[in-house]
Every structure is written in structure tokens, then in C-alpha cells.
C-alpha positions in Angstrom: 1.4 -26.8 -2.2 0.0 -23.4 -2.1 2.0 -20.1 -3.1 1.9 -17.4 -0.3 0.0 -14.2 -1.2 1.8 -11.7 -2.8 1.0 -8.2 -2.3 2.3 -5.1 -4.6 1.4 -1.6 -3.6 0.4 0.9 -6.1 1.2 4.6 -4.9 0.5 7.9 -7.0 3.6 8.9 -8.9 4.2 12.0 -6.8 3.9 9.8 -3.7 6.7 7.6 -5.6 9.0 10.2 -6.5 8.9 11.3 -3.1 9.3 8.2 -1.5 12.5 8.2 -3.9 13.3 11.3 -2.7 13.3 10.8 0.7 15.4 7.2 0.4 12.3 5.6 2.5 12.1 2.0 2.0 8.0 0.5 2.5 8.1 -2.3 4.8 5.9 -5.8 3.3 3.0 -4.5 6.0 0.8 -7.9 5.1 3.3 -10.3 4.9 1.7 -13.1 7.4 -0.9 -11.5 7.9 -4.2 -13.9 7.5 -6.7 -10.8 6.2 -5.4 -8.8 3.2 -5.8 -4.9 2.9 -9.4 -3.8 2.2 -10.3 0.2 1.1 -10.0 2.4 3.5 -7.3 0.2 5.9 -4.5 3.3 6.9 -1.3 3.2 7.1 1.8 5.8 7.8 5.3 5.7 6.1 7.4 8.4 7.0 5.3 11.1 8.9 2.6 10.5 5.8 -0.7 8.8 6.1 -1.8 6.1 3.4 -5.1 5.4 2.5 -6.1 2.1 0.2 -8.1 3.0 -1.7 -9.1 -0.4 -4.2 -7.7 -3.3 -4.9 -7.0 -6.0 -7.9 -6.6 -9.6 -8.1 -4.8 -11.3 -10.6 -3.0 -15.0 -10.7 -0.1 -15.2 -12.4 2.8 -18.5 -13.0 3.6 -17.8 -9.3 0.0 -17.8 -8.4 -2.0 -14.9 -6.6 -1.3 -11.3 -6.9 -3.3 -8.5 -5.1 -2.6 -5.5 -6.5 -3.5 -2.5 -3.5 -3.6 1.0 -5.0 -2.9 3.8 -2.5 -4.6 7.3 -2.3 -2.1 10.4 -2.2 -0.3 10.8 0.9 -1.5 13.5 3.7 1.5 14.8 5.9 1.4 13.9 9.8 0.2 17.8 10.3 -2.5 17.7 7.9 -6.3 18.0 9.0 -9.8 16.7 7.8 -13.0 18.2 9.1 -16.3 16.5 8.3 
């Protein structure tokens, strides 16, 4: 039998204290999904963009963990120029 992937995401504590803040709940975005998030995949909660930034595997009794740490948040108005 094999265990379903689990996935935990790791955000900055000031992106968790203001996910607390703002009561917002992070839906299980890889649940079922076949490919599991890489750097760089995007991703918005809130008005705020997401960016993974690395990831870690580890196996556990309940069998594989991928552990997906997330760069600090950017708010929907904020701007990047290359």
C-alpha cells in the first residue's frame, strides 16, 4: 500500500503572523496533484504572491514528507523590474 504525499508549507514568521492576523486559512494546493512544488512555482493567498523557494524530503512512520519553504509574501500591488 503506498501512503499519499504529504506536503507542509513553511512560510516566514511575519508571513505567519499575518496569515493569523488576517484569519486566512491556506488551501492543500497539491493535494492530487501528480507533480509536487518545485522552486520558483507561484502561488497567491489573499491578495499576496508566494514564491517556493526550496524544498526538503524527509520519511517519517507515515511515510513521505516534503517540506516546501516559502519566500516572503509581495502584496497584489507590488512591482519587480528587471
Amino acid at each position: 500500500m503506498s501512503n499519499p504525499l504529504r506536503t507542509v508549507l513553511v512560510f516566514t514568521p511575519e508571513d505567519q503572523a499575518w496569515l493569523r492576523r488576517m484569519q486566512l486559512m491556506v488551501p492543500d494546493y497539491w493535494r492530487g496533484h501528480g507533480v509536487a512544488p518545485i522552486p520558483g512555482d507561484v502561488f497567491r493567498v489573499g491578495g499576496r504572491q508566494f514564491t517556493v523557494q526550496g524544498r526538503l524530503w524527509e520519511h517519517d512512520l507515515q511515510g513521505p514528507l516534503l517540506r516546501v519553504f516559502i519566500g516572503s509574501a509581495h502584496a497584489e500591488s507590488d512591482s519587480v523590474f528587471g
